[in-house]
C-alpha positions, 0 to 999 in steps of 0.5 A: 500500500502507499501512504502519500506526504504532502510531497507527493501530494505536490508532486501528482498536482505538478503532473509527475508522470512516475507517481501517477502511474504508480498511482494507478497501479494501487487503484487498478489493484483495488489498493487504496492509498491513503494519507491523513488530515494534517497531511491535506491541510499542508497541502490544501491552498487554492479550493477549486483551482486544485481540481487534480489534487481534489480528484486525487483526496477522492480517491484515497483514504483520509484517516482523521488526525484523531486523539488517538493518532495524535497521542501514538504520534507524540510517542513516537516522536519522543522515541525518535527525538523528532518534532514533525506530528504530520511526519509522524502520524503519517508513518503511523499509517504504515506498516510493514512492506508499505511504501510512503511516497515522500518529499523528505525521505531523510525526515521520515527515515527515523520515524520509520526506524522509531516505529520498528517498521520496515517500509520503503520511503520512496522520493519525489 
């Protein structure tokens, strides 16, 4: 499964051709990727002018950025010694052999070590 940073987000809206056909791939696959709240609020800026990136919020999970989501987040934070909540709930929404599509693969690489999992970051 993908998990999407806001990078990706940016970079789909952009038209990178590599993330959408990987994109499609998931959806043909029936595997939704997905993403959390704080995550579309980073990105979120223009409304209607955003129609691609509106497109692809419809075709993917949103996980609400919730209590619990928010306190796990804290906790790992305080494990890895990082400080990005968005970061780290967005690696929360992982697990093992998941890849996260990400602008900082070097900010997201702790986190992921912090939460014991084995993920592939992948760059946009």
């Amino acid at each position: 499964m993908l998990v999407l940073d806001a990078g990706a987000f940016i970079a789909f809206e952009r038209g990178d051709r590599d993330l959408a056909a990987l994109l499609k791939r998931e959806l043909l696959a029936r595997r939704r990727p997905r993403t959390h709240g704080g995550v579309v609020g980073q990105i979120w800026r223009a409304g209607a002018r955003q129609a691609r990136v509106a497109r692809l919020i419809q075709a993917i999970e949103v996980i609400p950025l919730d209590l619990d989501l928010g306190r796990r987040a804290g906790l790992l934070l305080g494990r890895s010694r990082r400080s990005d909540v968005v970061d780290a709930a967005l690696v929360l929404l992982a697990r093992d052999d998941d890849w996260i599509v990400t602008s900082d693969p070097d900010d997201l690489h702790p986190l992921a070590e912090g939460a014991g999992l084995h993920v592939e970051i992948v760059p946009v």
